[in-house]
N, C-alpha and C positions, 0 to 999 in steps of 0.2 A: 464091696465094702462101702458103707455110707457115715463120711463122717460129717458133722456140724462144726462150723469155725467162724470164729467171729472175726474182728477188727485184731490183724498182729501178725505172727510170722506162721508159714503152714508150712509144712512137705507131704508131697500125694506122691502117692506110689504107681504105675501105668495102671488101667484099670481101676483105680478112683474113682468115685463121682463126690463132689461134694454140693449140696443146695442147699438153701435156707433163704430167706425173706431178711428184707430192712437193709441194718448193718451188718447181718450176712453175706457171703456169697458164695458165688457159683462156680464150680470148678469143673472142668472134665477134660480126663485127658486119654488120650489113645494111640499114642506113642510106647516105647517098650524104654522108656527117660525115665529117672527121675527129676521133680521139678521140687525145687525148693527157695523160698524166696517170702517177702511180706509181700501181701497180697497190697493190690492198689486200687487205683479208683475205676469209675463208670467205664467200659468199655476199652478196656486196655486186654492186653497180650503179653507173652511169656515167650519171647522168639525162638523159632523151632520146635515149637510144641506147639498143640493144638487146642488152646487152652482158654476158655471164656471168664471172664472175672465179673462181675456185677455187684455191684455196691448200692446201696439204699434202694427207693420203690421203682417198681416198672410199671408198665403198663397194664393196668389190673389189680394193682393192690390199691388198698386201702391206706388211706394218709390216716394217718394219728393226731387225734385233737393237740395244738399248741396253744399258749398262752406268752404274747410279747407284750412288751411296751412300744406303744405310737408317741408320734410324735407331739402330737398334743397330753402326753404323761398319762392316758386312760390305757387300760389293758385290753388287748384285742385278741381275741380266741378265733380256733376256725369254727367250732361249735357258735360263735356268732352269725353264723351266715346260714344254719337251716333250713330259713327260709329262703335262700337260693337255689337256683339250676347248678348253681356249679360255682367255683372261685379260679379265677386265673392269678396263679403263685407264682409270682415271680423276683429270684434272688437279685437283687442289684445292689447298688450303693451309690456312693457321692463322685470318687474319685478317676473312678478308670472309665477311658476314651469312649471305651463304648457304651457303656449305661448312659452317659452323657448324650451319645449318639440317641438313642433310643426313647428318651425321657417325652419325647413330644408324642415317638409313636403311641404310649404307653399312655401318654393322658387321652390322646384318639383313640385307643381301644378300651379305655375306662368308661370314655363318653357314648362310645357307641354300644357295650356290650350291656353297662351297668342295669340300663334300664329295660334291659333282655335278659336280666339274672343272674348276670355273669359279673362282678366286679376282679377289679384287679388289687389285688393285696399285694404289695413292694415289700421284702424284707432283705434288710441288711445284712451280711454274715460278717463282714467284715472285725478283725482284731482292730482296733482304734489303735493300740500299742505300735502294731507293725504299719498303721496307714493313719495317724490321725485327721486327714482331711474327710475317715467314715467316722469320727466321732458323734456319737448323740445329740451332741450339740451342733455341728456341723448340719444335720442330717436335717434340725427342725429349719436352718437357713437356707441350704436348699430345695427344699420344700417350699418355704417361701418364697423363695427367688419365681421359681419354677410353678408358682400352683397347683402343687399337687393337687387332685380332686379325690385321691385313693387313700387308704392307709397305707404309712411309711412305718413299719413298724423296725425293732433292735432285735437281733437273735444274738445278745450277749453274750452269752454262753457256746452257741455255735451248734447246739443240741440239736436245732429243728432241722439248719443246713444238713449236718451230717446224716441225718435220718431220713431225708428225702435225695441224700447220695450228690448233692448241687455241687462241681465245680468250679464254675465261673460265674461273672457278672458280664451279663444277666443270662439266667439261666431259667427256662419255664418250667412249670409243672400245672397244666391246666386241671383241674379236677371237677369231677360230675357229682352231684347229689343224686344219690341210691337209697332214697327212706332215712335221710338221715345220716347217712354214711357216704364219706367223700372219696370216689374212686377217683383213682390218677389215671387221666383220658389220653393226655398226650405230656411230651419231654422234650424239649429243646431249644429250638433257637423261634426267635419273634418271625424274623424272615432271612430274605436268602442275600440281603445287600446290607451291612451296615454300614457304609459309608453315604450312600443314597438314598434315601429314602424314596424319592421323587423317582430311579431307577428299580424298584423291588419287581421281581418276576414271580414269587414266590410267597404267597402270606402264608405263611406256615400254620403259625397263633390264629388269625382273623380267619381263614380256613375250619382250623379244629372247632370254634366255638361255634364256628355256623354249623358243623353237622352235626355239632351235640344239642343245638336249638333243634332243628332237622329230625332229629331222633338215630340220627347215622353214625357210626363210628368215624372219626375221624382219620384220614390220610392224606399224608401219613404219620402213624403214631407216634415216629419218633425223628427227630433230625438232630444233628453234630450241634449242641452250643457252643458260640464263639464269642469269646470274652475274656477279661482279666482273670486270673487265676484267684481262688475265694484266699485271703490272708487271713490263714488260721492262726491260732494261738501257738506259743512253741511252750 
């Protein structure tokens, strides 16, 4: 049996499959259990089952044109960039340790990719309500403080995060221009130290973008983000 289920509470019977794309997801299980439960985020499990869950885009879909507000009050679309190789999307914010940590890395792979077609677009998810040091207003001060050289745009509403399935801050999703259409190339973390920079073994991000310069799939596609938990709206 194949059922479609969105965002909310499922029960699959053994012998289930469930799939679907975006804010779908994936189910399967092969145990002789019933499992019944609200389904959760990226890469999570159902203990004693054998049971995959996926939430928002993998590797291979298609991102969906967004429309935010930057920080200088102009709207910023992904459909702005076209004319790129690709956009490195990455979920951050103002407040938590580690975007903080990361902010330098971020303006060095801005500077170094941008003018290889690659820019990095920053977007907020954060609730202001439950964290107001991500407020809008916040967000144009540390920008300023910081220099940003990228756009820092607001996902007010929280639409885009949840649609491209982003947990934490920060969180990647590098994506490839396909004629026009931006495929999501790689998922995760920047690199493999964020306490050290000066210690990284690992460039995860700086990796992926050189083999889609390259013409090469990047590896590997996907790594564990490690960061603040995104402060949803309640």
């Amino acid at each position: 049996m194949i059922l479609l289920a969105t965002l909310g509470s499922v029960t699959v019977q053994s012998g289930t499959k469930v799939s679907a794309k975006n804010t779908k997801r994936v189910v399967k299980v092969n145990d002789k259990s019933k499992v019944s439960g609200t389904l959760a985020s990226n890469n999570t499990s159902i203990p004693g089952t054998r049971v995959s869950l996926s939430a928002g885009y993998n590797v291979g879909d298609q991102a969906a044109n967004f429309t935010l507000k930057n920080i200088d009050g102009s709207m910023v679309s992904l459909s702005d960039f076209s004319s790129q190789k690709g956009v490195i999307v990455v979920f951050t914010c103002n407040h938590c340790p580690f975007a903080k940590m990361y902010e330098s890395r971020l303006i060095d792979l801005h500077n170094k990719f941008s003018a290889k077609g690659f820019p990095v677009v920053a977007i907020n998810p954060n609730d202001p309500v439950a964290e107001p040091d991500d407020s809008f207003e916040n967000m144009q001060k540390r920008a300023k403080e910081k220099s940003f050289p990228f756009k820092y745009i607001f996902d007010e509403t929280q639409a885009t995060a949840k649609a491209y399935g982003a947990t934490r801050t920060p969180h990647v999703y590098l994506l490839k221009n396909d004629g026009g259409k931006f495929t999501v190339s790689y998922i995760g973390a920047i690199d493999d130290n964020h306490s050290d920079a000066a210690n990284v073994k690992e460039k995860y991000l700086d990796k992926a973008v050189t083999a889609l310069i390259g013409n090469s799939k990047p590896s590997p596609e996907t790594t564990k983000a490690i960061g603040c938990g995104i402060k949803w709206k309640k």
